[in-house]
C-alpha positions in Angstrom: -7.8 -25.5 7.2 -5.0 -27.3 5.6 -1.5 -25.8 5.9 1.9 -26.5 4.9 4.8 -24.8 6.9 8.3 -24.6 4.6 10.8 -24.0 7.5 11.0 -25.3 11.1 12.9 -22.7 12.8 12.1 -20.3 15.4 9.6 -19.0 13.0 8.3 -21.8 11.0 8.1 -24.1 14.2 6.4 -21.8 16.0 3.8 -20.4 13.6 3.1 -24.5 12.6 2.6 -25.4 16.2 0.5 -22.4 17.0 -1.6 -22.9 14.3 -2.0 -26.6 14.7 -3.1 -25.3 18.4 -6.1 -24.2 16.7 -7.4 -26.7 15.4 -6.0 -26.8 11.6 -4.1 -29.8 10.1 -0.1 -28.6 9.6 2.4 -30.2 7.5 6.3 -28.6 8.4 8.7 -29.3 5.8 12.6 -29.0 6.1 15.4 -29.9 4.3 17.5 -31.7 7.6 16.4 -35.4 8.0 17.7 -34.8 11.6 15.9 -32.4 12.5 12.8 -34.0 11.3 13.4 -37.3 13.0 13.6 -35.4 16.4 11.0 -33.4 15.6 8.9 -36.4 15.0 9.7 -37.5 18.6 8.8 -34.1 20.2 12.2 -32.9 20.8 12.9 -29.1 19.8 16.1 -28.5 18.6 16.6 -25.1 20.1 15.6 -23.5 23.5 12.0 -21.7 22.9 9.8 -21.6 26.0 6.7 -23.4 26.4 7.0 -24.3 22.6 8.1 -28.4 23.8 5.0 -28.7 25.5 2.8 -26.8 22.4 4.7 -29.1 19.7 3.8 -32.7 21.6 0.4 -31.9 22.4 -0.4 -31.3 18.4 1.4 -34.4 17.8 0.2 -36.1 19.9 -3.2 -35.0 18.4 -2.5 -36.0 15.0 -2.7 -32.1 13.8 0.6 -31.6 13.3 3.4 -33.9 11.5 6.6 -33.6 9.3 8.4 -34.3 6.6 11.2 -33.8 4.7 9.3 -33.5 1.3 7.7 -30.5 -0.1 6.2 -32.6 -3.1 4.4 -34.5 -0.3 3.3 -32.1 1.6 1.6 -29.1 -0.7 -0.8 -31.3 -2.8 -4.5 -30.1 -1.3 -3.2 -27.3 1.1 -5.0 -24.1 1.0 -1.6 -22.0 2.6 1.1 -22.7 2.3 3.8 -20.4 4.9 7.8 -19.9 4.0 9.7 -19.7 7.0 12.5 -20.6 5.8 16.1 -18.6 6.6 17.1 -15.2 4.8 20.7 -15.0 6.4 22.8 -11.9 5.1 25.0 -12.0 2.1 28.4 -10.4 2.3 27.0 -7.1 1.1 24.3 -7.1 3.6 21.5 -8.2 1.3 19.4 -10.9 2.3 20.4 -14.5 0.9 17.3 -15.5 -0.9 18.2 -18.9 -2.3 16.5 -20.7 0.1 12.9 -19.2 -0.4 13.7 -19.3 -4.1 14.4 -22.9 -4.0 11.3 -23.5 -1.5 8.9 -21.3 -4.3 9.7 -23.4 -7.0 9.6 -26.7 -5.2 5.8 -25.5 -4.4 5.2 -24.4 -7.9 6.4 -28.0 -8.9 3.9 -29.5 -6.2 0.9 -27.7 -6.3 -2.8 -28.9 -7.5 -5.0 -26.3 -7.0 -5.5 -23.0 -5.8 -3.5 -22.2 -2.7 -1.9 -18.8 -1.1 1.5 -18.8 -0.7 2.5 -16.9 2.4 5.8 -15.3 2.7 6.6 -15.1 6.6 10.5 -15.3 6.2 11.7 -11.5 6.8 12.7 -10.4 2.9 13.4 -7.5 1.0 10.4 -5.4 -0.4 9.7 -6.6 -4.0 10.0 -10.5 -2.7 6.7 -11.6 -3.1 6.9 -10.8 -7.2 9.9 -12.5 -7.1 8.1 -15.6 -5.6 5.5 -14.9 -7.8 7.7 -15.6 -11.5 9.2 -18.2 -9.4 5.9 -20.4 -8.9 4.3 -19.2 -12.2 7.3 -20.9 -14.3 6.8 -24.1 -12.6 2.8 -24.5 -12.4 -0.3 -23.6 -14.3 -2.2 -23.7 -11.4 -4.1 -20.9 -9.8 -2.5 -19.5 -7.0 -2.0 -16.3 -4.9 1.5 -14.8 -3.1 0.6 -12.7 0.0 3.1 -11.1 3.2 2.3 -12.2 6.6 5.9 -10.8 8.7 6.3 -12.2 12.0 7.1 -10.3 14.5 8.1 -12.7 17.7 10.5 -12.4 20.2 13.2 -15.1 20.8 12.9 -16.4 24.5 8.2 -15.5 24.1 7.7 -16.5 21.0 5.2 -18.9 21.3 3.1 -15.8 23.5 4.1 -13.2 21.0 2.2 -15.8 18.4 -1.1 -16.7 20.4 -1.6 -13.3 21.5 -0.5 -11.4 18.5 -0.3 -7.4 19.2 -0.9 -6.8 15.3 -1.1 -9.1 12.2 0.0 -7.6 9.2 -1.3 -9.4 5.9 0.0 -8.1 3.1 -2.3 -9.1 -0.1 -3.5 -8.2 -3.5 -6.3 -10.6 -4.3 -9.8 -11.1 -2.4 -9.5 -15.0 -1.9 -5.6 -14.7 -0.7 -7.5 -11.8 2.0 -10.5 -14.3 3.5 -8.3 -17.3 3.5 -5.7 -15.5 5.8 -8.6 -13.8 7.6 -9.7 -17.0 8.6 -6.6 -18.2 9.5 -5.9 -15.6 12.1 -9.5 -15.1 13.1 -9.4 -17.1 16.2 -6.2 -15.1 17.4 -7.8 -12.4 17.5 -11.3 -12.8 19.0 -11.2 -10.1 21.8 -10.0 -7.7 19.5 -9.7 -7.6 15.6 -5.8 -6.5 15.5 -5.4 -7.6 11.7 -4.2 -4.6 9.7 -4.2 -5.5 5.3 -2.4 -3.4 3.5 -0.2 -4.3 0.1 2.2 -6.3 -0.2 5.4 -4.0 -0.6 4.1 -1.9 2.6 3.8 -5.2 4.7 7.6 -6.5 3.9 8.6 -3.1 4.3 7.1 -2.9 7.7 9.0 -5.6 9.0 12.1 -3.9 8.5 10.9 -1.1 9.8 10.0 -2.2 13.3 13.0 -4.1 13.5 15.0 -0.7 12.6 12.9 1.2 14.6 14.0 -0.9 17.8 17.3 -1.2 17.5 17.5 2.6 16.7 16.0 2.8 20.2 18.8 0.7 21.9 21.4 2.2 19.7 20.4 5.8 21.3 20.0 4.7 24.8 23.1 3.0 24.4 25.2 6.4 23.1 23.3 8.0 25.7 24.8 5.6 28.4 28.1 6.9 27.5 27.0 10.7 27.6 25.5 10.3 31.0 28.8 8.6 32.2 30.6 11.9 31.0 28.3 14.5 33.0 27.7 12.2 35.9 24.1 11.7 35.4 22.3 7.9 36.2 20.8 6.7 32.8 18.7 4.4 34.6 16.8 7.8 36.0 16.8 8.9 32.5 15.2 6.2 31.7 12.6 6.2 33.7 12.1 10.0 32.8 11.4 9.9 29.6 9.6 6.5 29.4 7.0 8.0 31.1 6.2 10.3 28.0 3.2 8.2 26.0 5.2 9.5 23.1 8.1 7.1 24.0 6.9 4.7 26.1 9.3 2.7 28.5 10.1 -0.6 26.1 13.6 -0.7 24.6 15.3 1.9 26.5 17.5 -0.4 28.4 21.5 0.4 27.7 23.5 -2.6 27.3 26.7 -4.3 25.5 24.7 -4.1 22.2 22.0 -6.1 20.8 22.8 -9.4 18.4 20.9 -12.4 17.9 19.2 -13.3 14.4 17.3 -10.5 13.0 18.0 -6.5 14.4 22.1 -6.6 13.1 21.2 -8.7 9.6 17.6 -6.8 9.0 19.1 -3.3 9.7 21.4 -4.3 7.0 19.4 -5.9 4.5 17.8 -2.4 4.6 19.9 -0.4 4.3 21.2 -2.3 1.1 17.6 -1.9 0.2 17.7 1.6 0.4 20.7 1.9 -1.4 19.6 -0.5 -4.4 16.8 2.4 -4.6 19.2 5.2 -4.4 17.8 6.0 -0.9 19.7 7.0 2.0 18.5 5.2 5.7 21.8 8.0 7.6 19.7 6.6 11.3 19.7 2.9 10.9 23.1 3.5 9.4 24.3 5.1 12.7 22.5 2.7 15.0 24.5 -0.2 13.6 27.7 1.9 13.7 27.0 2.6 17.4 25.9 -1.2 17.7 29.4 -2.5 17.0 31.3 0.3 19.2 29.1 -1.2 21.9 29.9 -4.5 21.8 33.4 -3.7 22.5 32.8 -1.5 25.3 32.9 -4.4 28.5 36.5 -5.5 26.9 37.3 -1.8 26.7 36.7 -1.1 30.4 38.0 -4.4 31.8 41.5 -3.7 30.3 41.0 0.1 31.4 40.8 -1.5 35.0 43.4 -3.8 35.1 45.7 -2.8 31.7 45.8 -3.7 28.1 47.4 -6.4 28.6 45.8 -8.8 30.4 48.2 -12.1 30.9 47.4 -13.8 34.4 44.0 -12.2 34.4 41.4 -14.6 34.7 37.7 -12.9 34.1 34.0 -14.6 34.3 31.8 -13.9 31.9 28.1 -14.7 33.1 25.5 -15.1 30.0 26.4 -16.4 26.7 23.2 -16.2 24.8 22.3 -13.3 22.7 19.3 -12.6 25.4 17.6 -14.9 28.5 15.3 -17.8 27.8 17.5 -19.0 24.1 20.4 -20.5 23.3 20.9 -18.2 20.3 24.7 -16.7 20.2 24.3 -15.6 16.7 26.1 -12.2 16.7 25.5 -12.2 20.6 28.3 -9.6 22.1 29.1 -12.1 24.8 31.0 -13.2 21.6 32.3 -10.2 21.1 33.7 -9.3 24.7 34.9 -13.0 25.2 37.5 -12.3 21.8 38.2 -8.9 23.3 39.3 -10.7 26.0 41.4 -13.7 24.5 43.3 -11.2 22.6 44.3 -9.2 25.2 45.9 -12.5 26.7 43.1 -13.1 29.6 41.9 -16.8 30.7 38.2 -16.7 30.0 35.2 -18.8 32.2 31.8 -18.8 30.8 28.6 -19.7 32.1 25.5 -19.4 30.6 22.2 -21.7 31.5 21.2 -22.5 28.2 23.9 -21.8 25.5 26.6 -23.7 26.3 26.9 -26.4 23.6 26.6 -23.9 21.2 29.6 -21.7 22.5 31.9 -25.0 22.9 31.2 -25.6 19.6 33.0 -22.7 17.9 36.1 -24.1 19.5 36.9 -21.2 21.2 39.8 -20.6 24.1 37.4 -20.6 26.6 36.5 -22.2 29.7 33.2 -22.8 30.2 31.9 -23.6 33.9 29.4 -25.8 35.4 27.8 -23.4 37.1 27.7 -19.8 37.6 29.8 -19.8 41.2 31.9 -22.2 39.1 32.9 -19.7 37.0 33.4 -17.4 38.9 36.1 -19.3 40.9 39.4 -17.6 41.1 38.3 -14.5 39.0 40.0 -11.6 39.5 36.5 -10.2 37.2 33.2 -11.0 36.4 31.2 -9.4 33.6 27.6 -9.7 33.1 26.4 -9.9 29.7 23.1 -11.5 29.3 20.3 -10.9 32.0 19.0 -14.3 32.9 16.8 -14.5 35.9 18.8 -16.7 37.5 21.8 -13.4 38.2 19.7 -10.9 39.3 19.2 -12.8 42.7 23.1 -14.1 42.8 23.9 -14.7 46.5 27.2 -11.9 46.5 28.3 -13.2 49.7 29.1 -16.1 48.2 30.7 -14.5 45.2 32.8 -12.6 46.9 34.2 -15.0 48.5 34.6 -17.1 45.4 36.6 -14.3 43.6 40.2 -13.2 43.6 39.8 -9.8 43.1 36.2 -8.8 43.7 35.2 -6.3 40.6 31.8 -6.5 38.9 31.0 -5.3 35.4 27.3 -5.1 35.2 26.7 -5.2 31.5 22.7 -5.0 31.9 22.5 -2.5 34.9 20.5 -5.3 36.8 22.3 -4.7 40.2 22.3 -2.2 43.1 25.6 0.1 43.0 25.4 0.5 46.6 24.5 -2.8 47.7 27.5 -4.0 46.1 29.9 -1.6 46.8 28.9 -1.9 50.8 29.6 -5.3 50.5 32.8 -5.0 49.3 33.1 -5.4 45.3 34.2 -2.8 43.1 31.0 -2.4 40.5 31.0 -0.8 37.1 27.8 -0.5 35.0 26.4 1.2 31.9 25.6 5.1 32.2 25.8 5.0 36.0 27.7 8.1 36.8 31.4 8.6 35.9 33.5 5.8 36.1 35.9 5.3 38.9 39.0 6.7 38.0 
């Protein structure tokens, strides 16, 4: 099959490779020269595992290429996918310029029949929006259908392979077989494709993504209960992830969640629901809570050492919104590290991917070589982001590195009593009250 990809982010990148992975011929399309020139020489411009390896071997193969032009590119495809970026408006909505523009560039460019695949995460009602857009620029046939992702930054390119669910949203019979034949080969073992209308498949996007950060949102608030009444919400966890009714994913308390899509989708819908005169009071509260958690590191650092925090020097390990990605978009190492500045401490970060990304938003920061680096001459260290490369830290070597040996374990990744026998003063999330 012939396939145009509009969009060469996490999403569009992804979904091109993956699918040129299976044998189809993919053309990806964005607007950035530069990009495209290093795509075109096998270099990914952001930190994805495996996906490196997945976008030279299609290359290499001749199935996958770009370009910059869209009126190049969509003459003779049968889909063509819109990946491109919904970021949120100052109201919350999302920003649908982009996918406008992209819509009527492929109106513009088409020459026969072809689906047009909305993959972007957008507002229910997008796809007849796209719709008027293409139908005022072509008299070609042509069908719009929904097809949400739902990957995961850091296994995206395993979240697409081995797909737990495809949702295609459609509402014509050739838009339905041509997508069913897309996917077919993903799902061989197991037929996991769910079509339903349009409306309900952009809705369910939204939904998941609301769903899960409702989850962490609770957990989180829960943290903070436990704390109070000296319970361990790590054994809370545990307990009720073992009901089947909850299940044990996305129970994990933390600084908050950020990255690209749970803080600006629980937006968009709630400015959904409120275009519809509907009111979403849960995903409302979850973002509420979200942003109260983000502070709640900086809170307990100058708790322990006073607000104000001149001559303090604290390590901050993990600077990306989650491991394996450089993505710092709303990640609330961001958050604690301006908590920090503003209380007048000297901040060292370290993070194993994300480092060129935090030293270019000019902040005051310090940002070590390594992790021991960073943690030179601290009087704290907080962790924030849970790479692989922390849990095993060697806290001999720490301690020794440190000024003033105090540990605040964002991600609850360490043992309270290993580190406190060796020494360090250890704060975590939901662990029992606080020292006083």
């Amino acid at each position: 099959m012939r396939l145009v990809v509009i969009g060469t982010g996490y999403v569009g990148l992804v979904a091109g490779a993956g699918f040129a992975d299976f044998g189809n011929d993919v053309v990806c399309v964005d607007v950035d020269a530069a990009r495209v020139e290093r795509l075109r020489r096998g270099e990914i411009p952001f930190v994805e595992p495996r996906l490196e390896e997945l976008v030279k071997r299609n290359l290499d193969a001749g199935r996958l290429t770009f370009t910059t032009r869209i009126d190049d590119a969509v003459p003779g495809a049968e889909v063509v996918i819109l990946a491109v970026g919904t970021p949120a408006g100052e109201d919350g909505a999302a920003d649908l310029r982009f996918i406008d523009d992209a819509a009527a560039q492929v109106g513009r460019a088409l020459d026969g029949f072809a689906v047009i695949v909305t993959k972007s995460t957008v507002p229910v009602g997008t796809a007849d929006r796209i719709r008027a857009l293409i139908a005022a620029e072509t008299s070609h046939p042509f069908a719009v259908a929904s097809n949400p992702e739902f990957l995961k930054e850091g296994d995206a390119v395993n979240d697409f392979m081995k797909p737990d669910r495809v949702i295609l949203g459609v509402d014509d019979d050739r838009a339905a077989r041509a997508l069913r034949n897309l996917y077919s080969p993903f799902v061989r073992i197991n037929d996991r494709i769910m079509v339903m209308d349009i409306r309900s498949a952009e809705l369910t996007k939204y939904a998941a993504n609301a769903m899960l950060a409702v989850r962490i949102s609770f957990m989180n608030e829960l943290a903070l209960l436990a704390e109070k009444v000296g319970a361990d919400i790590e054994k809370v966890r545990k307990g009720i992830g073992s009901d089947p009714r909850i299940g044990p994913r996305f129970l994990f308390p933390g600084p908050g969640f950020g990255g690209s899509c749970f803080p600006k989708d629980l937006r968009a819908l709630a400015h959904t629901a409120r275009h519809h005169g509907a009111s979403l009071e849960v995903v409302a509260a979850a973002e509420r809570a979200n942003h109260r958690q983000k502070h709640v590191l900086g809170e307990r650092i100058k708790a322990h050492f006073g607000a104000n925090l001149a001559g303090q020097r604290v390590a901050v390990w993990g600077l990306a919104f989650k491991p394996e990605t450089d993505d710092i978009r709303e990640a609330p190492a961001l958050t604690l590290i301006a908590d920090l500045i503003a209380a007048g401490a000297t901040v060292v970060g370290y993070d194993p991917a994300a480092m060129e990304q935090v030293r270019g938003l000019g902040l005051e920061l310090e940002l070590a070589p390594d992790m021991y680096a960073a943690a030179q001459g601290a009087h704290a260290l907080a962790l924030v982001t849970e790479w692989t490369q922390f849990r095993g830290a060697d806290f001999r070597r720490l301690h020794a590195a440190m000024a003033e040996p105090v540990l605040f374990d964002g991600r609850n990744i360490w043992d309270p009593e290993q580190l406190r026998a060796l020494g360090f003063q250890y704060q975590a999330i939901g662990r029992g009250p606080l020292p006083r």
